[in-house]
Residue frames as a rotation matrix with the C-alpha (Angstrom) as fourth column:
UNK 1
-0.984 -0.024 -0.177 166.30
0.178 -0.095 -0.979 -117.12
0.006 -0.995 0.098 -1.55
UNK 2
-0.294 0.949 0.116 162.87
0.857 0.208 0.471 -117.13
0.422 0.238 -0.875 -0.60
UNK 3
-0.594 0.085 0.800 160.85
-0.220 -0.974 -0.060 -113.78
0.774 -0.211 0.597 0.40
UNK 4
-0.958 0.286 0.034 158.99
0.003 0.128 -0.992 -113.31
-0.288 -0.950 -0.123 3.45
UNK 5
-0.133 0.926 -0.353 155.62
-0.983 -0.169 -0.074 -113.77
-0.128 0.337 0.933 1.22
UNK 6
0.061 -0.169 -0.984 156.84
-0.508 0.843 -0.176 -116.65
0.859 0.511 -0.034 -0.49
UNK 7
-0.887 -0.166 -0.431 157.15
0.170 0.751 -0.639 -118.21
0.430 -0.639 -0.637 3.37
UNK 8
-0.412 0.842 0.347 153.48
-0.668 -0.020 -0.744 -116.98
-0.620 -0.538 0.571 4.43
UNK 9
0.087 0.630 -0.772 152.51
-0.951 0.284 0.125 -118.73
0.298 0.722 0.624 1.14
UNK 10
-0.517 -0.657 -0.549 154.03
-0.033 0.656 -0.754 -121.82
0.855 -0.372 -0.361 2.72
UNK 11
-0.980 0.185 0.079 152.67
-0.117 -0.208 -0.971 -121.22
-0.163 -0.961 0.225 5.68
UNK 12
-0.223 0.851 -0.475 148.75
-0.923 -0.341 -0.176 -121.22
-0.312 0.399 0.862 3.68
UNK 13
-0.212 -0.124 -0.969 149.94
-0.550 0.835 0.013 -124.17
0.808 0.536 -0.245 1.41
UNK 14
-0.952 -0.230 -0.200 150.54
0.063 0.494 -0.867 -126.04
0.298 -0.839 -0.456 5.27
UNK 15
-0.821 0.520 0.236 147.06
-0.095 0.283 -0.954 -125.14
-0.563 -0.806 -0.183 6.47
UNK 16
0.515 0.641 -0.569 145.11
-0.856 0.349 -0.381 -126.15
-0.046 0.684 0.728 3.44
UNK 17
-0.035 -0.246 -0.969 146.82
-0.314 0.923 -0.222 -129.35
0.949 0.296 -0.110 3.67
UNK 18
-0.987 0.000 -0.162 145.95
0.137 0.531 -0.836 -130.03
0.087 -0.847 -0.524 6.93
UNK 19
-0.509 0.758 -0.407 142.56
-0.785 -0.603 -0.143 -129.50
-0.354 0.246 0.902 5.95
UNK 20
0.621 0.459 -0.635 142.48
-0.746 0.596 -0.298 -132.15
0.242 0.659 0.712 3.85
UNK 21
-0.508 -0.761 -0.403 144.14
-0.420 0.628 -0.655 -134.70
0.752 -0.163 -0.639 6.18
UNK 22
0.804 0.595 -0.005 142.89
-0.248 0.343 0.906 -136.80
0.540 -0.727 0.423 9.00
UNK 23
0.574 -0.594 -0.564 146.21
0.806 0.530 0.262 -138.74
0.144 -0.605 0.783 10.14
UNK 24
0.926 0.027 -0.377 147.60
0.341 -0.491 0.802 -137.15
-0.164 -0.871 -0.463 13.33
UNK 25
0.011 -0.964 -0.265 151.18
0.572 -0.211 0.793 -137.19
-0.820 -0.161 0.549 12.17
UNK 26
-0.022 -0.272 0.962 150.62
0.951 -0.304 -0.064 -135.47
0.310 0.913 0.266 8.90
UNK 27
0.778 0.537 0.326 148.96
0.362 -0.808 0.465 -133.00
0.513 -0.244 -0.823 11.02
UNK 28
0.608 -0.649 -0.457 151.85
0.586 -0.021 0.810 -132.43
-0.536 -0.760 0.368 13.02
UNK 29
-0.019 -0.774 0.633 154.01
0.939 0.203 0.277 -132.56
-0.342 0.600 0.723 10.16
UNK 30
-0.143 0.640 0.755 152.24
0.940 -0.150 0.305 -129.93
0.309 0.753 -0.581 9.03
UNK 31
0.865 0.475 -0.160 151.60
0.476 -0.678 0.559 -128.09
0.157 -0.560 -0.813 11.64
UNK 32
0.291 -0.846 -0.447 155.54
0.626 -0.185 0.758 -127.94
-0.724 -0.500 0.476 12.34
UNK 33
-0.342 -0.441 0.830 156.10
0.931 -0.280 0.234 -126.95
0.129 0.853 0.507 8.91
UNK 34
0.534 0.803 0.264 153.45
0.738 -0.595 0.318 -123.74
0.413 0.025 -0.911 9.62
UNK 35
0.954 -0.064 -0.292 155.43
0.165 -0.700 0.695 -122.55
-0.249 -0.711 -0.658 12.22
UNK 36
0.086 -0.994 -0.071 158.95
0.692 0.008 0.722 -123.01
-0.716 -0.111 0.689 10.95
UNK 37
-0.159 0.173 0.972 157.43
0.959 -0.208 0.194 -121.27
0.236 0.963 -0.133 7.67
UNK 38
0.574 0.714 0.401 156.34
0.653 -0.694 0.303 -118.71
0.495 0.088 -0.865 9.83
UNK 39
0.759 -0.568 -0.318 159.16
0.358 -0.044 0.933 -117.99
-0.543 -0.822 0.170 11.88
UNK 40
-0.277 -0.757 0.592 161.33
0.838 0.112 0.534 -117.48
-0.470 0.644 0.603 8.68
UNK 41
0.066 0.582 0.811 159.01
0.938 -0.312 0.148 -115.31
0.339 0.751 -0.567 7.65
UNK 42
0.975 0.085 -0.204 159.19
0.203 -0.713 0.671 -113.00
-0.089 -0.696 -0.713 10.25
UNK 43
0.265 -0.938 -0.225 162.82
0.558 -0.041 0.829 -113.31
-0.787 -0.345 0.512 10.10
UNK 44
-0.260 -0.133 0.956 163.01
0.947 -0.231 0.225 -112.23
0.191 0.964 0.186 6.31
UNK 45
0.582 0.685 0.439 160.75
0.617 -0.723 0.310 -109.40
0.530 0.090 -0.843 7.51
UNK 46
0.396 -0.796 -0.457 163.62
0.235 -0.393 0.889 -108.08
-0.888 -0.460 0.031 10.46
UNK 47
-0.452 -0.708 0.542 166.44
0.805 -0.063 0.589 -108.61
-0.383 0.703 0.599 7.92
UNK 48
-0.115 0.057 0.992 164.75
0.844 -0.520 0.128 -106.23
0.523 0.852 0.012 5.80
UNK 49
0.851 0.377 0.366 163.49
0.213 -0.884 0.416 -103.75
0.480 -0.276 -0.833 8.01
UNK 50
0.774 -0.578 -0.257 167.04
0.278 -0.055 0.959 -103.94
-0.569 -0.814 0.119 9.84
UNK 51
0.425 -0.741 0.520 169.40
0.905 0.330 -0.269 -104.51
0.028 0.585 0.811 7.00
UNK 52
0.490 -0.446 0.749 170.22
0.137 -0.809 -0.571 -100.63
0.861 0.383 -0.335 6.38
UNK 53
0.851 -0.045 0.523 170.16
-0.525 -0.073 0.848 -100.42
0.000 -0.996 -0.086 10.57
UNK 54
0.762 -0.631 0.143 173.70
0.399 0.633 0.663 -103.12
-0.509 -0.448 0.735 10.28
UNK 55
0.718 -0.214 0.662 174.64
0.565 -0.376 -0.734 -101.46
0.406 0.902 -0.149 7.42
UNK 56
0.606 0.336 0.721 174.83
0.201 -0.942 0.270 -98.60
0.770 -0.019 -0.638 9.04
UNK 57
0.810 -0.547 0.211 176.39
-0.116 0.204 0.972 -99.69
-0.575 -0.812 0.102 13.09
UNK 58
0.223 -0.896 0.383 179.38
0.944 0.297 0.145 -100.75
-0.243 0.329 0.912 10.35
UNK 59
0.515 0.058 0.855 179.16
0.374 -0.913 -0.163 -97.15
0.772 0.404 -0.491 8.62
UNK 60
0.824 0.326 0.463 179.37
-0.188 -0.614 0.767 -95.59
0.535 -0.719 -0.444 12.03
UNK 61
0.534 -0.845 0.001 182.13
0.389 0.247 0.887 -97.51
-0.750 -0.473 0.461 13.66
UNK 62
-0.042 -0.954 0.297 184.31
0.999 -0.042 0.006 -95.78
0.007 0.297 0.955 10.76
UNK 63
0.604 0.274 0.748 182.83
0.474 -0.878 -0.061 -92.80
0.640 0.392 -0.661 10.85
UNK 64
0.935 -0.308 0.176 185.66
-0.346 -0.686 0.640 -90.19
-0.076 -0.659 -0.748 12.02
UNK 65
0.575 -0.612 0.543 188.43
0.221 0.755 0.617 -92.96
-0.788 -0.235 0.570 11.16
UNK 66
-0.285 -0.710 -0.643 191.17
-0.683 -0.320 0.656 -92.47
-0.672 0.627 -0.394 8.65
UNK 67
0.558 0.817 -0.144 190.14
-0.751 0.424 -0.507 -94.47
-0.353 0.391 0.850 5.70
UNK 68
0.415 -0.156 -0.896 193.11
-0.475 0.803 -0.360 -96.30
0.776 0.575 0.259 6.29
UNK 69
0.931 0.095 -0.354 194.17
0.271 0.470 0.840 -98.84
0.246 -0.877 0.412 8.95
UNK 70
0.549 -0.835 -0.031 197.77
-0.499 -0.357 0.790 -98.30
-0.670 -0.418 -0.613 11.05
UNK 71
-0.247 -0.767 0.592 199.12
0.254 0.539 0.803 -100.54
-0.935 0.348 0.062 8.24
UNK 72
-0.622 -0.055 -0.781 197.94
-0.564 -0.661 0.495 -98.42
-0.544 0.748 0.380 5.55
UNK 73
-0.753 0.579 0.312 195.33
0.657 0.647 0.387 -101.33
0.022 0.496 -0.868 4.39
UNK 74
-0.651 0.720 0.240 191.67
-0.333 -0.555 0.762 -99.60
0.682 0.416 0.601 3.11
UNK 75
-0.861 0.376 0.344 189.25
-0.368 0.008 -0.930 -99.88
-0.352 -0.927 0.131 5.05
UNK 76
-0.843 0.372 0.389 186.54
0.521 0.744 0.418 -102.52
-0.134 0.555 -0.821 4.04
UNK 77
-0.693 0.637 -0.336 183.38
-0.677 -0.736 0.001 -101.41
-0.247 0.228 0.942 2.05
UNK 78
0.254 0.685 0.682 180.31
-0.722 0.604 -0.337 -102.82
-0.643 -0.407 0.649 2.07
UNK 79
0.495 -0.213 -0.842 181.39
-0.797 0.275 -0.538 -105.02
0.347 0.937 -0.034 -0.84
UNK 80
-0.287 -0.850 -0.441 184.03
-0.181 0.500 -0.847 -106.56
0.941 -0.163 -0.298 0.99
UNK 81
-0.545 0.235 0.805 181.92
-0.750 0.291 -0.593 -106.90
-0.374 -0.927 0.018 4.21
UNK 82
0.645 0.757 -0.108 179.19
-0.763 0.627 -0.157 -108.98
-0.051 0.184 0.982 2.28
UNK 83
0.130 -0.477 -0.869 182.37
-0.487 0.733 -0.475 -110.78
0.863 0.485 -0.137 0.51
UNK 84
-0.702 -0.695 0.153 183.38
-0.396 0.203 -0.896 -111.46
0.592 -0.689 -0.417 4.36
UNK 85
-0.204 0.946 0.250 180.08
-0.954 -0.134 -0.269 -112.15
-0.221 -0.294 0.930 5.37
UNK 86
0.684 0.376 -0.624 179.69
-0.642 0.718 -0.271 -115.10
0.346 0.586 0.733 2.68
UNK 87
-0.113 -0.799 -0.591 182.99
-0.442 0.573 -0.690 -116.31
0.890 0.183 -0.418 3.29
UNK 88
-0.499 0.371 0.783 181.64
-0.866 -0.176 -0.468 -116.32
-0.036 -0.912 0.409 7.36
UNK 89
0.430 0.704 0.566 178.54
-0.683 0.663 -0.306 -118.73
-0.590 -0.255 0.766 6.26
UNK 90
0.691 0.086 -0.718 180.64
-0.569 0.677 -0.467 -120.78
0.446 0.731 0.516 4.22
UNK 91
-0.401 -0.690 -0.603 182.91
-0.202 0.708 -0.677 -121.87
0.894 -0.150 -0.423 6.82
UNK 92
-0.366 0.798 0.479 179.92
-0.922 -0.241 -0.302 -121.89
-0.126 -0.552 0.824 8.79
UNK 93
0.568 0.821 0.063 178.70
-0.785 0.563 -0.258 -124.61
-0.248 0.097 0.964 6.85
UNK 94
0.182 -0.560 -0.808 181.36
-0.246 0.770 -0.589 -126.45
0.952 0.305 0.002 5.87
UNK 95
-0.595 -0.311 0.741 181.59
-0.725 -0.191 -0.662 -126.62
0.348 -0.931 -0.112 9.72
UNK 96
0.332 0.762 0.556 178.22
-0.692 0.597 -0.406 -128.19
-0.642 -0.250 0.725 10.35
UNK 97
0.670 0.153 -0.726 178.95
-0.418 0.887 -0.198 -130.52
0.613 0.436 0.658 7.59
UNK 98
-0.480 -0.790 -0.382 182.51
-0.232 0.534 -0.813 -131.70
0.846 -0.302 -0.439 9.08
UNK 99
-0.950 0.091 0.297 180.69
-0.248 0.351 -0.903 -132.48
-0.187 -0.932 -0.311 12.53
UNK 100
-0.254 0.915 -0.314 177.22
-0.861 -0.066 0.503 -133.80
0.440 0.398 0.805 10.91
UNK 101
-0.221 -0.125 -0.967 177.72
0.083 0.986 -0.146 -136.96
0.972 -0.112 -0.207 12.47
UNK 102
-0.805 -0.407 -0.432 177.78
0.543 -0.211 -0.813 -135.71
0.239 -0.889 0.391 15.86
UNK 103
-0.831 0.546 0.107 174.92
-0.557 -0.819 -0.141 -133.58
0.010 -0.177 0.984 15.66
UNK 104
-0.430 0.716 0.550 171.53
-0.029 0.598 -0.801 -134.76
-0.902 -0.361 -0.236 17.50
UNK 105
-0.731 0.202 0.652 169.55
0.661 0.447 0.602 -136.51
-0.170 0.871 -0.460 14.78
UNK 106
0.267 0.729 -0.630 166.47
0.729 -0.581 -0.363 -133.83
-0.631 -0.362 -0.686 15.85
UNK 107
0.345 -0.279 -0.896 168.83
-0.296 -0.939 0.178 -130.89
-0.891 0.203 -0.406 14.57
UNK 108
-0.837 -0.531 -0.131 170.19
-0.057 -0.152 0.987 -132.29
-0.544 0.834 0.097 11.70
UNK 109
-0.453 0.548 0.703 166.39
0.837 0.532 0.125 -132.63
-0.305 0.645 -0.700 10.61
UNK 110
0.408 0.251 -0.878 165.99
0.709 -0.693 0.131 -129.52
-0.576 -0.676 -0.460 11.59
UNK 111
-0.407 -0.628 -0.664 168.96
-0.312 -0.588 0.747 -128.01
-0.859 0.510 0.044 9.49
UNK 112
-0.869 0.042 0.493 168.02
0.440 0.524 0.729 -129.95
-0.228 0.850 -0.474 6.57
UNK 113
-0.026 0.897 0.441 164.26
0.999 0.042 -0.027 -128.85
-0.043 0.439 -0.897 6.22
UNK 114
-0.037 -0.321 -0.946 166.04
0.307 -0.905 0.295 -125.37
-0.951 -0.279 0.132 7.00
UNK 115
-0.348 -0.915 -0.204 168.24
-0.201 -0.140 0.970 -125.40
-0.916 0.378 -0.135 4.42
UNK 116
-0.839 -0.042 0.543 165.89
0.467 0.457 0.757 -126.93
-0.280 0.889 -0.363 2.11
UNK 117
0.049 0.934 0.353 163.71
0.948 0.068 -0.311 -124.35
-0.315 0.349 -0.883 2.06
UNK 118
0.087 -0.327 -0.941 165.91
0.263 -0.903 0.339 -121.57
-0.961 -0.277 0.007 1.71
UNK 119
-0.841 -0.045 0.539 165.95
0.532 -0.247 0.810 -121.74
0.097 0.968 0.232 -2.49
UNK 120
-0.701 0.517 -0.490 163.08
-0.671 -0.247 0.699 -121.08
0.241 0.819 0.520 -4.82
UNK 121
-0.172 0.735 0.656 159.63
-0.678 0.395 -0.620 -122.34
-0.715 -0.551 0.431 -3.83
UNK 122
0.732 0.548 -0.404 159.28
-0.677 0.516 -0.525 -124.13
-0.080 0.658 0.749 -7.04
UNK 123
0.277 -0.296 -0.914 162.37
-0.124 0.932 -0.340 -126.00
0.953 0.207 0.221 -6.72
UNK 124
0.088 -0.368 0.926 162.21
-0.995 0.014 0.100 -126.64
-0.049 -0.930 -0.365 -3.06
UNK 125
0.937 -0.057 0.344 161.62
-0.058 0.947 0.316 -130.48
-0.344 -0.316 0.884 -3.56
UNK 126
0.730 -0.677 -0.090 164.81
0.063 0.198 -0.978 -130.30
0.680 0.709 0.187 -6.20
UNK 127
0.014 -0.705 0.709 166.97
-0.652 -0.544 -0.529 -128.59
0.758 -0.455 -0.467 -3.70
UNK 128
0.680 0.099 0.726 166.36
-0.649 0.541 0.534 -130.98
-0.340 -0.835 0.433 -0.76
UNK 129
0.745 -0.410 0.527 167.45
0.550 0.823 -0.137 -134.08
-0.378 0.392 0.839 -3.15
UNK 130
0.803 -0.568 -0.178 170.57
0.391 0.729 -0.562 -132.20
0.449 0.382 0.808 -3.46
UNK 131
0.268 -0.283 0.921 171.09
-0.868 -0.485 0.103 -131.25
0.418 -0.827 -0.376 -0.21
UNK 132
0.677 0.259 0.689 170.17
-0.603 0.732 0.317 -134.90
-0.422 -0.630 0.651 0.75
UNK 133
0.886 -0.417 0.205 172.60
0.463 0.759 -0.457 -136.42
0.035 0.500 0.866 -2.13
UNK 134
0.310 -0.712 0.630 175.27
-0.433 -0.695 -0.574 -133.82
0.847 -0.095 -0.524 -1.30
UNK 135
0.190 -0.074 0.979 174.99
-0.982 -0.016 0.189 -135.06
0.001 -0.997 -0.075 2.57
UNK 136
0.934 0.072 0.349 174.81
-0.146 0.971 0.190 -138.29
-0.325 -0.228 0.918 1.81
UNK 137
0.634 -0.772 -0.042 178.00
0.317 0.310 -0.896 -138.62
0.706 0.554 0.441 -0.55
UNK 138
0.091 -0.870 0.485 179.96
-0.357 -0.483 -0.799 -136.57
0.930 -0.100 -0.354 2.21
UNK 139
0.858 0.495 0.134 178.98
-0.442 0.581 0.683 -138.62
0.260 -0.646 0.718 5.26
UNK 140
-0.030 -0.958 -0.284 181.62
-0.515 0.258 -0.817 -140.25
0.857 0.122 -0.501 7.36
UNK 141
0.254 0.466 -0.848 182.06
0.253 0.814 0.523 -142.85
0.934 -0.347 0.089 9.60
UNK 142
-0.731 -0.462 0.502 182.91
-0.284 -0.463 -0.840 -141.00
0.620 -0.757 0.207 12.90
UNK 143
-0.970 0.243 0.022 180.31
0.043 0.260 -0.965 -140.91
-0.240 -0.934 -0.263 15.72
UNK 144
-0.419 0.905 0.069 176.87
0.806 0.335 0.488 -141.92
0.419 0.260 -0.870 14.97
UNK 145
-0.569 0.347 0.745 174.14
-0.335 -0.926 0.175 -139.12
0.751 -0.150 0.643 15.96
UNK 146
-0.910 0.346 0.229 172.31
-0.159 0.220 -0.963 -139.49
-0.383 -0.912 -0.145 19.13
């Protein structure tokens, strides 16, 4: 996962390369990349400053509760929220993939340049090309994007 430095650096990289550009669409290209870089950043930054703050709204809702449910099951610890958490964005995503077709061509570029910057900055180009060969092999012939 990348840190909220590691996306200002990104965010630098982008406007020293539009520096050294003239053609209008790199500049764009660029320019989009700035802001999505920055926007992530900022998010990383919440997440952290919040993270104890969700933590915590879970804490609270048990606080005062029996530490087991009316069927005698435990009550989940953070452990088992994260586990539920993950298990959340993975049928999250296996979602988006099953309806990838369908989705405007805009947003799936969108997700994609997400997604492909969420690794390691050094292997962001690696990670795309197997996001992009991952998407491509699962692809199906349903409805074409708009």
């Amino acid at each position: 996962m990348f840190t909220a430095e590691q996306f200002r650096t990104k965010v630098a990289e982008s406007a020293e390369s539009i520096k050294n550009t003239d053609d209008p669409g790199e500049i764009r290209k660029f320019q989009r990349s700035m802001k999505s870089f920055s926007l992530l950043a900022q998010n990383e930054d919440w997440l952290a400053d919040n993270f104890d703050k969700m933590i915590g709204l879970q804490d609270e809702f048990y606080e005062g509760l029996p530490s087991q449910n009316a069927v005698g099951e435990a009550r989940p610890d953070r452990k088992a929220i994260a586990e539920s958490e993950e298990h959340i964005l993975r049928c999250l995503g296996a979602a988006v993939i099953m309806q990838w077709n369908t989705i405007p061509r805009k947003l799936q570029r969108e997700l994609f340049d997400t997604a492909g910057s969420l690794g390691d900055v050094l292997q962001t180009v690696a990670l795309r090309g197997e996001i992009a060969r991952f998407l491509h092999s699962h692809k199906h012939d349903e409805k074409p994007a708009n």
